[in-house]
MARBA-3410 file (N, C-alpha, C, O; in Angstrom, 1 decimal):
140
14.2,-15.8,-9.9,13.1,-15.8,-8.9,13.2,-17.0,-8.0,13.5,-18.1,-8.5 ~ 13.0,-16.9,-6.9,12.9,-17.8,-5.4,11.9,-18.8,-5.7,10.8,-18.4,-6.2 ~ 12.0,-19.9,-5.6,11.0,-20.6,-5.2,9.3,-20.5,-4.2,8.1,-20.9,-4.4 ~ 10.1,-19.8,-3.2,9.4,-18.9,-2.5,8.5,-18.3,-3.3,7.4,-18.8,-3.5 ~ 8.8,-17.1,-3.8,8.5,-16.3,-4.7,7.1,-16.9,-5.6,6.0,-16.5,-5.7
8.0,-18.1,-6.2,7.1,-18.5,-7.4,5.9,-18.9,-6.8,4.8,-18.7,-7.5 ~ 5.6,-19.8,-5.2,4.9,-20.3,-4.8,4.1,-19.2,-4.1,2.9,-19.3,-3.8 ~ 4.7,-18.3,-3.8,3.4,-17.1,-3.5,2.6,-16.7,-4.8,1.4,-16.6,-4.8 ~ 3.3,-16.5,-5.7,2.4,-15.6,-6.9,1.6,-16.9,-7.8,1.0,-16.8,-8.8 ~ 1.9,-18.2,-7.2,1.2,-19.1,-7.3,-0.2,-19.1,-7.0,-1.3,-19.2,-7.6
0.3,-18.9,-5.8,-1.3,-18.6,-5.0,-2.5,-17.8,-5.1,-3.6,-18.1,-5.0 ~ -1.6,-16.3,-5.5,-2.4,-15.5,-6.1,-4.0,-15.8,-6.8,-4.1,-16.7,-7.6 ~ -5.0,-15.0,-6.5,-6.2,-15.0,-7.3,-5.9,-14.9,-9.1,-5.0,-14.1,-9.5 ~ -6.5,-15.4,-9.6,-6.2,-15.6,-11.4,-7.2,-14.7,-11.8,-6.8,-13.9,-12.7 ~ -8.9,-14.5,-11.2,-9.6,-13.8,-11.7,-10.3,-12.9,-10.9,-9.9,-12.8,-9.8
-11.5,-12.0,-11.5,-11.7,-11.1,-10.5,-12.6,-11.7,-9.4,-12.7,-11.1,-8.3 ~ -13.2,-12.6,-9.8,-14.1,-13.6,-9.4,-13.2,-14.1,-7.4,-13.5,-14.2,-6.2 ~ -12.5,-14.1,-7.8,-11.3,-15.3,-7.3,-10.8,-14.0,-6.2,-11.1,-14.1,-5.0 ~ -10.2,-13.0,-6.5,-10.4,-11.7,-5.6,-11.3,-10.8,-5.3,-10.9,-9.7,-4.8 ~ -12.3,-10.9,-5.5,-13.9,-10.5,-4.6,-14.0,-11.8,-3.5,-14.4,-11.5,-2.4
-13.6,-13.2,-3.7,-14.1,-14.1,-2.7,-12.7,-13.8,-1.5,-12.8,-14.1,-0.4 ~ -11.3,-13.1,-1.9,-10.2,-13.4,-1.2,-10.9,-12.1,-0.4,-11.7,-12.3,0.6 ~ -10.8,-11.3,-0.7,-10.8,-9.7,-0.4,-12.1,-9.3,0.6,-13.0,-10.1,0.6 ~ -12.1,-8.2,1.3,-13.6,-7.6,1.8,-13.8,-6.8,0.5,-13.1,-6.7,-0.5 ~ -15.1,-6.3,0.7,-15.6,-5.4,-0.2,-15.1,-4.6,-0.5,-14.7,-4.4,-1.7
-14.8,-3.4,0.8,-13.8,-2.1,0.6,-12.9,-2.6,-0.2,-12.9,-2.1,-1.3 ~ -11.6,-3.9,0.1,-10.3,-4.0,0.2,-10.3,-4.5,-1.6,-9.4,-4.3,-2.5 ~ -11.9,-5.1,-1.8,-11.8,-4.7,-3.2,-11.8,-3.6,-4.0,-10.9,-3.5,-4.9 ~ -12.5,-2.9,-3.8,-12.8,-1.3,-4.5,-11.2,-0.8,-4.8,-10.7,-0.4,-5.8 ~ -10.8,-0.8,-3.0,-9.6,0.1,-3.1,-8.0,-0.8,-4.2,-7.3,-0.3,-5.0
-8.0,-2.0,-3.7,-7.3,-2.6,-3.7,-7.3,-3.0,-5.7,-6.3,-2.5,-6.4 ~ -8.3,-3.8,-6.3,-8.7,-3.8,-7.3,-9.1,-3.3,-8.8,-9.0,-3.6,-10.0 ~ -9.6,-2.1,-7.9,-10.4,-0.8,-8.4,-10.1,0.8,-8.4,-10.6,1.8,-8.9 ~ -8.7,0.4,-7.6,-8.1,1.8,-7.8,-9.5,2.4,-7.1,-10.4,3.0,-7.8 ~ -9.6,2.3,-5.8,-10.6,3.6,-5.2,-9.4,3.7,-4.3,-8.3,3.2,-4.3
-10.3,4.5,-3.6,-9.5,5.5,-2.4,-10.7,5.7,-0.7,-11.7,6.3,-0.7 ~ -10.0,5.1,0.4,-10.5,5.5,1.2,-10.8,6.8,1.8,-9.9,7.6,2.0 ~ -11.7,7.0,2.0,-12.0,8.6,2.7,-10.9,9.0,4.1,-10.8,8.5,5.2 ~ -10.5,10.1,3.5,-9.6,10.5,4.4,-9.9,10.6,6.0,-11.0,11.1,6.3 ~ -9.1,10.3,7.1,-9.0,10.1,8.5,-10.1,8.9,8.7,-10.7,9.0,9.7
-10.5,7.9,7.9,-11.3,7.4,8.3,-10.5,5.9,8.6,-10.8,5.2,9.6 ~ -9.4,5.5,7.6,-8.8,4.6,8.1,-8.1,4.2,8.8,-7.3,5.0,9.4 ~ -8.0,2.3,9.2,-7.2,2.1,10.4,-6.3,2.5,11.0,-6.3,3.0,12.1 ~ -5.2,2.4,10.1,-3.5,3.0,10.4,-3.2,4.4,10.2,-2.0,4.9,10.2 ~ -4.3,5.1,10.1,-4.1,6.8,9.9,-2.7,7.4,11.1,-1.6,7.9,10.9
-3.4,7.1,12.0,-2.6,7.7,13.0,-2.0,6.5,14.3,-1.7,6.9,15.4 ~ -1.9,5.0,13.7,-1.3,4.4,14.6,-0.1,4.4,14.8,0.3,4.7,13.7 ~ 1.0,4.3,15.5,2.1,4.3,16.2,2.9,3.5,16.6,4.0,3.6,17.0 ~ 2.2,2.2,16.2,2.7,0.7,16.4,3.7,0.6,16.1,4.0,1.7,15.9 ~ 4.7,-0.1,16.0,5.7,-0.8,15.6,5.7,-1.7,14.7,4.5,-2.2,15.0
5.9,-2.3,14.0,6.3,-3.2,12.9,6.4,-3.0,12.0,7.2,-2.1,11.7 ~ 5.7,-4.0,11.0,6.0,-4.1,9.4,4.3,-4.5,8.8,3.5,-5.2,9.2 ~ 4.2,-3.2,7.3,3.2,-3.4,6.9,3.0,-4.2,5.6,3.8,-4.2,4.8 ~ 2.1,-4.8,5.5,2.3,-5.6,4.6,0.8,-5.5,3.5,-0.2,-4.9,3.8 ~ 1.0,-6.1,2.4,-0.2,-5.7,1.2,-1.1,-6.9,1.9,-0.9,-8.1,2.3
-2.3,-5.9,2.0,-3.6,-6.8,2.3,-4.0,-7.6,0.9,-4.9,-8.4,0.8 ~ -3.4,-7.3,0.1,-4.1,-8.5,-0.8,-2.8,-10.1,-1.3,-3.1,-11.1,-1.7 ~ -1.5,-9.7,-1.0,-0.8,-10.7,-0.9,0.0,-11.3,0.1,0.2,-12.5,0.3 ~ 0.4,-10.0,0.8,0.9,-10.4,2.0,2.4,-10.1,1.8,3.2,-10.7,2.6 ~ 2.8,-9.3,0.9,4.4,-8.7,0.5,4.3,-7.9,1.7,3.3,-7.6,2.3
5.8,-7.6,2.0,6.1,-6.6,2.8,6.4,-5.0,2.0,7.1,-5.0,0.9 ~ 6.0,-4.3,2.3,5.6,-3.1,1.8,6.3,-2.1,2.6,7.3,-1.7,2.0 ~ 5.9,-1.6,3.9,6.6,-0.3,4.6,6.7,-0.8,5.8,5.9,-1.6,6.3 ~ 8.1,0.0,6.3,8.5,-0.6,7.9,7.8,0.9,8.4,7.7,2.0,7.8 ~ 7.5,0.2,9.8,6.7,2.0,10.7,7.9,2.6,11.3,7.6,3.5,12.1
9.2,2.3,11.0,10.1,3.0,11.1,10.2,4.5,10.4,10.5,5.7,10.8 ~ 9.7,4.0,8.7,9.2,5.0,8.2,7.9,6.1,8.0,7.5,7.0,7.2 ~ 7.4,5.5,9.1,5.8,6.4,8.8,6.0,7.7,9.6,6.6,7.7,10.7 ~ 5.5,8.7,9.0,5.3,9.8,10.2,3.8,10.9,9.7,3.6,11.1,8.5 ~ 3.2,11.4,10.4,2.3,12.0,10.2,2.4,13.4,9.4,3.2,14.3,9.4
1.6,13.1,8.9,1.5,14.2,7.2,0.2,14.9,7.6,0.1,16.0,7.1 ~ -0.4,14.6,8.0,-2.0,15.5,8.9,-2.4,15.4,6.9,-2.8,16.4,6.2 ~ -2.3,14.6,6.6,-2.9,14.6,5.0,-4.5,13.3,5.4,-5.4,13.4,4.6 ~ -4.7,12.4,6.3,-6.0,11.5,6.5,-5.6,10.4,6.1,-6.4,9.6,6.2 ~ -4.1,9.9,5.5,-4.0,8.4,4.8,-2.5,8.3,6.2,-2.1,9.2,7.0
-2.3,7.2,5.9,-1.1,7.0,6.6,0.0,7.0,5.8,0.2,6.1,4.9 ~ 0.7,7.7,6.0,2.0,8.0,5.6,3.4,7.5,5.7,3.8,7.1,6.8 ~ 4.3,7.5,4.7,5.5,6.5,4.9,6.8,7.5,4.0,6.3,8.5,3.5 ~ 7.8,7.5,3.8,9.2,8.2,3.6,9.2,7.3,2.4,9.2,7.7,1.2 ~ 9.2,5.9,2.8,10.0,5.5,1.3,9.4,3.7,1.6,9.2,3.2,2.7
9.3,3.2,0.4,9.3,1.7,0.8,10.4,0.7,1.4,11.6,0.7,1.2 ~ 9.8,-0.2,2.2,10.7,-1.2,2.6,12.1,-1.6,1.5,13.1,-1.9,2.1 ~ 11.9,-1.7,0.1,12.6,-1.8,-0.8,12.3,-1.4,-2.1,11.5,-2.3,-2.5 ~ 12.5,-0.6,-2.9,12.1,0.2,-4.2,11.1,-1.2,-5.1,10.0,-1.3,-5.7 ~ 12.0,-2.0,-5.0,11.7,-3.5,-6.1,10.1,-4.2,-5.3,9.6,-5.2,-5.8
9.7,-3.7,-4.3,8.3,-4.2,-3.6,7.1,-3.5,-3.8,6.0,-3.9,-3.4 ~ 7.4,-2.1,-4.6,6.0,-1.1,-5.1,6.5,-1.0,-6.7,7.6,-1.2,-7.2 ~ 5.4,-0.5,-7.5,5.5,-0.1,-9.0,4.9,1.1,-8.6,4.4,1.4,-7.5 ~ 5.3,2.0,-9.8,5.2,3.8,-9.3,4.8,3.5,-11.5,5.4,2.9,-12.3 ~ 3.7,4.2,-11.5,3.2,5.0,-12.6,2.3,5.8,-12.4,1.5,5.9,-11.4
2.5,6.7,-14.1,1.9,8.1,-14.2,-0.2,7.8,-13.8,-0.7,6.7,-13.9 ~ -0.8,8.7,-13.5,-1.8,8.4,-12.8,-2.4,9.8,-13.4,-1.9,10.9,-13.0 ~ -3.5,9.6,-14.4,-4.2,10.9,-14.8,-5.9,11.1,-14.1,-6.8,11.9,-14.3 ~ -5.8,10.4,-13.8,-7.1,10.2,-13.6,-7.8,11.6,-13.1,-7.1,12.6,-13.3 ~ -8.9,11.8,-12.7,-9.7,12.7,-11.9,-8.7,14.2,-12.1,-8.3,15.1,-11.3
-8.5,13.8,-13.7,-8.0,15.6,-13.8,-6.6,15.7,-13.0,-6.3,16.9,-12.8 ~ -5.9,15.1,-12.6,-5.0,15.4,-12.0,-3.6,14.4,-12.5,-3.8,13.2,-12.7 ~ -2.4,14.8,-12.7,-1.3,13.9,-12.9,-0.4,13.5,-11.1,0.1,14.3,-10.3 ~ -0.6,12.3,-11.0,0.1,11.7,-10.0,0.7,10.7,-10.4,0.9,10.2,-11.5 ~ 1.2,10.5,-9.3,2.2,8.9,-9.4,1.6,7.8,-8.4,1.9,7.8,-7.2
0.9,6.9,-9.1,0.3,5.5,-8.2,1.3,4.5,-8.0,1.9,4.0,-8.9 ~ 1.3,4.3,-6.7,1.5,3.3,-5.9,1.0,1.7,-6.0,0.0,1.5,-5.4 ~ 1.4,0.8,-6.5,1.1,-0.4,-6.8,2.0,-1.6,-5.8,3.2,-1.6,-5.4 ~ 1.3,-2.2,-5.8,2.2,-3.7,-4.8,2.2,-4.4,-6.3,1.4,-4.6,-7.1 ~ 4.2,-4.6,-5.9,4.6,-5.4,-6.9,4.2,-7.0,-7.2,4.5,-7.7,-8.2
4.0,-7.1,-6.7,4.0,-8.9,-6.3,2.0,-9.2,-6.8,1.8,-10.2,-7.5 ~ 1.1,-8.4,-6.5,0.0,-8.7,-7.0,-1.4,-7.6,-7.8,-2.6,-7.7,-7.9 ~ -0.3,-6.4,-8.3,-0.8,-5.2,-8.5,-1.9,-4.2,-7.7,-2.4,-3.1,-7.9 ~ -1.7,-5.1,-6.7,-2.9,-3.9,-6.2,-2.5,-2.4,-5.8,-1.4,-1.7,-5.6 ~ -3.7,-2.2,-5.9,-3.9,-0.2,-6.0,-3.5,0.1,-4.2,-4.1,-0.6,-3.4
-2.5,1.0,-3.7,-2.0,1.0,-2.7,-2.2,2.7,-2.1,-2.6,3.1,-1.0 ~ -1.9,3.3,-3.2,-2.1,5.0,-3.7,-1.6,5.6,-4.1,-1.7,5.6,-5.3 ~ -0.8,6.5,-3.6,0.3,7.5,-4.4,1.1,8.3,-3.6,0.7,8.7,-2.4 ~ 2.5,8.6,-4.3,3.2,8.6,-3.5,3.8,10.8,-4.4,4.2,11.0,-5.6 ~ 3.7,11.4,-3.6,4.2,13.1,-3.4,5.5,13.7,-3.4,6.2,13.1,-2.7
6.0,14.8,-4.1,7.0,15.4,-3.3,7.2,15.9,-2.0,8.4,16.1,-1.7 ~ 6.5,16.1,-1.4,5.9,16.6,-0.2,6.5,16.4,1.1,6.4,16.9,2.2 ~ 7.0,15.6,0.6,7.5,14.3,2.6,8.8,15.1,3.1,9.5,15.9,2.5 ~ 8.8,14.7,4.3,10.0,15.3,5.2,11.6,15.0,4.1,11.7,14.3,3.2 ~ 12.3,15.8,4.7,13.9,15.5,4.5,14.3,14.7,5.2,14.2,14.7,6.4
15.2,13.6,4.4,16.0,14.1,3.6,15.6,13.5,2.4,16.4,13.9,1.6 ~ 14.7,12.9,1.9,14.2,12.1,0.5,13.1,12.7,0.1,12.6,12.2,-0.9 ~ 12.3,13.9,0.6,11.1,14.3,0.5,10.0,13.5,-0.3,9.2,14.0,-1.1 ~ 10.2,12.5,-0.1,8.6,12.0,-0.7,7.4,11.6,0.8,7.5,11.8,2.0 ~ 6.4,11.1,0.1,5.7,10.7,1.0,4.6,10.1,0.2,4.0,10.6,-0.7
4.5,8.9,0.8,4.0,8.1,-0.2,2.3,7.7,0.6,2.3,6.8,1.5 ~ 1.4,8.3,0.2,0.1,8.4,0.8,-0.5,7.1,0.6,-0.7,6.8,-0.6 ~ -0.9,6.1,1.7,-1.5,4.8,1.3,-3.1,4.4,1.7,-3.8,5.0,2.6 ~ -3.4,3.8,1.2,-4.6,3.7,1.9,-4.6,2.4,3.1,-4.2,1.2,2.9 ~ -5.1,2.9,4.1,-5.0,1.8,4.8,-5.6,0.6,4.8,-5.2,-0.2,5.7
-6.3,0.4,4.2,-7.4,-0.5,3.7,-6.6,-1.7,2.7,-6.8,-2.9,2.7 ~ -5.5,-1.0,1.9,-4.8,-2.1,1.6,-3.8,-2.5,2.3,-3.2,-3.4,1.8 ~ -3.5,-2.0,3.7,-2.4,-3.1,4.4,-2.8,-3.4,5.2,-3.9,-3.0,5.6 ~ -2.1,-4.5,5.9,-2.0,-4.8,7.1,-1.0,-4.9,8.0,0.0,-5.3,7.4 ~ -0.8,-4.7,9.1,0.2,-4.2,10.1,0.4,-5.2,11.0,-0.3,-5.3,12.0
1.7,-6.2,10.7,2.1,-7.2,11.7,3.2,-6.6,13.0,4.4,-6.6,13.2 ~ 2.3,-6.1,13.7,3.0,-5.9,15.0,4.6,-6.2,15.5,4.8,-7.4,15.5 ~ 5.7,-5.3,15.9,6.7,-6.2,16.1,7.4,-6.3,17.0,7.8,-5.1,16.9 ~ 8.0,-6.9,18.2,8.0,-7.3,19.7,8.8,-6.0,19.9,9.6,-6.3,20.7 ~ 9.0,-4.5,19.5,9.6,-3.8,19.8,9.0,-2.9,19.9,9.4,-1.8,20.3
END
């Protein structure tokens, strides 16, 4: 592990205390709490931007908008992560249903889940909430 590395997850909140004061309210629920934003309601649903998205609760890099494309599903959509080693993928029973959740590796937060569904040639699509990223614009 990077030095880098060690000094980000240094930083990291230790308690829940500690991420309610980092976090907004929503970015707790979702982020935290494993909620889920209501569909078409969030920011990056349908933006177009350019760049790199990154976890609203650490600041990892997560999905380039190279890969996003519209799934008319309400969350913003992505093909595949920036690098496999930057999300955790487990089984997800919750609400009667078996899925596969989406986690940022670097500080667990809840991101969403990720489908067979997505375009070719990898068919996934990995449904996020937009509430957990943020989108650093990029001069292209």
């Amino acid at each position: 592990m990077s030095a880098e590395r060690r000094d980000v997850a240094a930083d990291l909140p230790k308690s829940d205390a500690e991420w309610r004061e980092r976090l907004t309210p929503e970015q707790y629920y979702i982020l935290r709490q494993k909620g889920t934003e209501r569909p078409w309601t969030g920011g990056y649903n349908l933006t177009k931007t350019n760049g790199m998205y990154h976890c609203a609760g650490c600041g990892a890099e997560l999905f380039s908008s190279d890969t996003k494309f519209e799934s008319h599903c309400g969350w913003p959509s992505f093909t595949e992560p920036l690098a496999a080693e930057t999300v955790d993928l487990t089984t997800d029973t919750s609400h009667g249903m078996i899925r596969t959740e989406v986690t940022c590796k670097r500080c667990g937060g809840h991101l969403g889940h990720v489908f067979d569904d997505g375009p070719a040639p990898l068919g996934t699509r990995y449904c996020i909430n937009s509430v957990s990223l943020k989108l650093e614009p990029s001069d292209s």
